[in-house]
C-alpha positions as CSV (number, residue, x, y, z in Angstrom):
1,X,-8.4,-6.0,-43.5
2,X,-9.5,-4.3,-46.5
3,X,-9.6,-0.3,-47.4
4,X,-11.8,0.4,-43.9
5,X,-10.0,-1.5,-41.5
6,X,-12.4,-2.6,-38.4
7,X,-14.5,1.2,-38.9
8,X,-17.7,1.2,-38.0
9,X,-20.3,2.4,-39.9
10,X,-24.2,2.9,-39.2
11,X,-26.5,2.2,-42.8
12,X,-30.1,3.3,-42.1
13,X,-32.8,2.6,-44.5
14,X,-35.4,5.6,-44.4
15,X,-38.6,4.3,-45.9
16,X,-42.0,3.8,-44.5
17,X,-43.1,0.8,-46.4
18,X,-39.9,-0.9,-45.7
19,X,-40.0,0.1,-41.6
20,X,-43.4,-1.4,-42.4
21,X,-42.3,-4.7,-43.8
22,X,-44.6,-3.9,-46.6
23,X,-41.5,-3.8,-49.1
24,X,-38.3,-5.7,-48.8
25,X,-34.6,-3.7,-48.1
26,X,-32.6,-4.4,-50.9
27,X,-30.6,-0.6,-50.8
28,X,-29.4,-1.1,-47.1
29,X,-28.0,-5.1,-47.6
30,X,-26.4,-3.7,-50.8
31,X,-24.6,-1.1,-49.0
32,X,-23.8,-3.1,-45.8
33,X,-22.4,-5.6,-48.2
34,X,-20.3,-3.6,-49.2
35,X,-18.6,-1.9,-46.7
36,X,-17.9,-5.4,-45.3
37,X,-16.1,-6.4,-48.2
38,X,-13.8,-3.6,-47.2
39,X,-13.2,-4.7,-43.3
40,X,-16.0,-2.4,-41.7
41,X,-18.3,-3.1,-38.6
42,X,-21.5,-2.3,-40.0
43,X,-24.7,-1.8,-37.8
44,X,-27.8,-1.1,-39.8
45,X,-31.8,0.1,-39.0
46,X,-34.5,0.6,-41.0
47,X,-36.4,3.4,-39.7
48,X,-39.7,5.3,-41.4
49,X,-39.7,8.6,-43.2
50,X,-39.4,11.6,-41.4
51,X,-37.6,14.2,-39.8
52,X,-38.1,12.6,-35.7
53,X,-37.1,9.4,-37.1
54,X,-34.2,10.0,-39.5
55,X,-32.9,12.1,-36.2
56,X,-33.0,9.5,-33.6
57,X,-31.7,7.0,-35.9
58,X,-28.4,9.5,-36.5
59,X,-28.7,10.1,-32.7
60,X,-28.2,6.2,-31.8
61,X,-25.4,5.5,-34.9
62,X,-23.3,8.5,-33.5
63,X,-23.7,7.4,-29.9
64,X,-22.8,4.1,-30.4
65,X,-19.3,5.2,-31.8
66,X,-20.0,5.2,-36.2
67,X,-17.7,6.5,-37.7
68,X,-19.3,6.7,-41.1
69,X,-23.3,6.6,-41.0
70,X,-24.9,6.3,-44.6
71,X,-28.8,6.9,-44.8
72,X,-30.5,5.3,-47.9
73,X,-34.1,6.6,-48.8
74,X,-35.7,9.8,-48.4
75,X,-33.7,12.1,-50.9
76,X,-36.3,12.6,-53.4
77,X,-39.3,14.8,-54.0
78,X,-41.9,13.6,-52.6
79,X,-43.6,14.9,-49.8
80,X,-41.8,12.8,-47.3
81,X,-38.4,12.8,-48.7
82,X,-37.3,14.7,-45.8
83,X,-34.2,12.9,-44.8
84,X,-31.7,15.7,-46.1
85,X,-33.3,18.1,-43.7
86,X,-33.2,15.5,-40.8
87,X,-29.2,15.0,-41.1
88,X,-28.7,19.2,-41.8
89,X,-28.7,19.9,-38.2
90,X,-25.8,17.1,-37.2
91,X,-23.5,18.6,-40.0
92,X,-21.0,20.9,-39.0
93,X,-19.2,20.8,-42.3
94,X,-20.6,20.1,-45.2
95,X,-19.0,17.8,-47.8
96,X,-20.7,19.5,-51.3
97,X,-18.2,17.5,-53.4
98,X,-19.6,14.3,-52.2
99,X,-23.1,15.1,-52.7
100,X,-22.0,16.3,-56.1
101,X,-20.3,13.3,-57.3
102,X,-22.9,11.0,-56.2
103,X,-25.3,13.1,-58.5
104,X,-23.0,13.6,-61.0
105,X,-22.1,9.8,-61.1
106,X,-25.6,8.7,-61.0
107,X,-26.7,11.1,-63.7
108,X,-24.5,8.7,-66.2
109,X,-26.8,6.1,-65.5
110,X,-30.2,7.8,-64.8
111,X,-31.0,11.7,-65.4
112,X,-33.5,11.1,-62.3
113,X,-30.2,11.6,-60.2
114,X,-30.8,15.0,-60.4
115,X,-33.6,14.8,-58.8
116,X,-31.7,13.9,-55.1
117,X,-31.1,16.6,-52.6
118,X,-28.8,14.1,-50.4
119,X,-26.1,16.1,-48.4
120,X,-23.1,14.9,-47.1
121,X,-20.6,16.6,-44.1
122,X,-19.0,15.8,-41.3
123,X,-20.4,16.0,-37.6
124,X,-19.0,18.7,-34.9
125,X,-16.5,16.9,-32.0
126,X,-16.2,15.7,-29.5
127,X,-17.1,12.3,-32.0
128,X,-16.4,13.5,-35.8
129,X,-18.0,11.5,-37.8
130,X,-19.0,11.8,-41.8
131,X,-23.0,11.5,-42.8
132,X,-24.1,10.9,-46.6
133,X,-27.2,10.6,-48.0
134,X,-27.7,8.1,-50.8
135,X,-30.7,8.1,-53.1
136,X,-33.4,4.3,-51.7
137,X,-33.2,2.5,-54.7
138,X,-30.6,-0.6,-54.7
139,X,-28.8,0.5,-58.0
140,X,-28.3,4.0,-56.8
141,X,-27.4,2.7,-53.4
142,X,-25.0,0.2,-54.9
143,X,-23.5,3.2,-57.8
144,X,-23.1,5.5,-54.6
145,X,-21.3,3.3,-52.0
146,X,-19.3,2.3,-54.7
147,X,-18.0,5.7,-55.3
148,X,-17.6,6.5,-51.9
149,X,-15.6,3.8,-51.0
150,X,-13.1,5.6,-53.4
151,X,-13.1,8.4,-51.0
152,X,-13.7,7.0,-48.1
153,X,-10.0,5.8,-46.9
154,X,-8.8,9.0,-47.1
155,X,-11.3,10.9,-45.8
156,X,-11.7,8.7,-42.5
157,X,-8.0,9.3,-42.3
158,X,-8.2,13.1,-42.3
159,X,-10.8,13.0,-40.1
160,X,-8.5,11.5,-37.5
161,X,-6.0,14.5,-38.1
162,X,-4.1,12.2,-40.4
163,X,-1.7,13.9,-43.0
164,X,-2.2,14.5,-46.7
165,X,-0.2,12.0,-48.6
């Protein structure tokens, strides 16, 4: 069953060129892939940059019962990296450890880790569900579901009301 059990999780890729199929996914597979390997039901959308898009793409994940929805893309600086202010308004508890680890973890590799504003929290009921916002390039993507899957178990089981072990 593996350390997710049947969960489902939502991975949306937030880039224009790839919403374009001018540029190939490689980030969203990798992180789909992933949670698989761990038993999850993963449903995935590539969507463009921007706040409208980002928000409707949340919208539909969360509405369709995710548990767990992981955005990939849009973290940066660049004038369109806007997807930590799209997810800010479905947080009703942010998660600043995660956000900090994935930094911190991706620093070791790259100093441009830094550079990510990605947020991570958990939604307000009646459907909780936990949003983080990895970095769009398929090394970061890969380095940051990989760390969160040492998380994760635990966290999906608190967010159930489940007991501290």
């Amino acid at each position: 069953m593996g350390l997710l059990g049947d969960v489902t999780c939502a991975v949306i890729t937030v880039s224009d060129r790839r919403a374009a199929g001018a540029a190939k996914d490689t980030a969203g597979p990798a992180i789909s892939q992933a949670l698989e390997r761990e038993g999850a039901v993963v449903v995935t959308s590539i969507v463009p940059d921007g706040i409208r898009s980002v928000r409707e793409a949340l919208d539909a994940a969360l509405a369709s019962g995710a548990t767990l929805a992981i955005t990939t893309g849009g973290t940066g600086v660049s004038p369109r990296d806007v997807t930590p202010e799209a997810t800010a308004p479905f947080i009703a508890v942010d998660l600043p450890g995660v956000a900090e680890l994935l930094r911190r973890e991706g620093a070791a590799t790259t100093p441009m880790a830094a550079l990510s504003r990605g947020r991570a929290g958990i939604t307000a009921s009646p459907h909780r569900a936990i949003i983080v916002n990895l970095p769009g390039s398929e090394r970061a993507a890969r380095a940051g579901v990989a760390s969160l899957l040492t998380l994760l178990p635990h966290a999906l089981d608190q967010l159930e009301g489940g007991d501290h072990p």
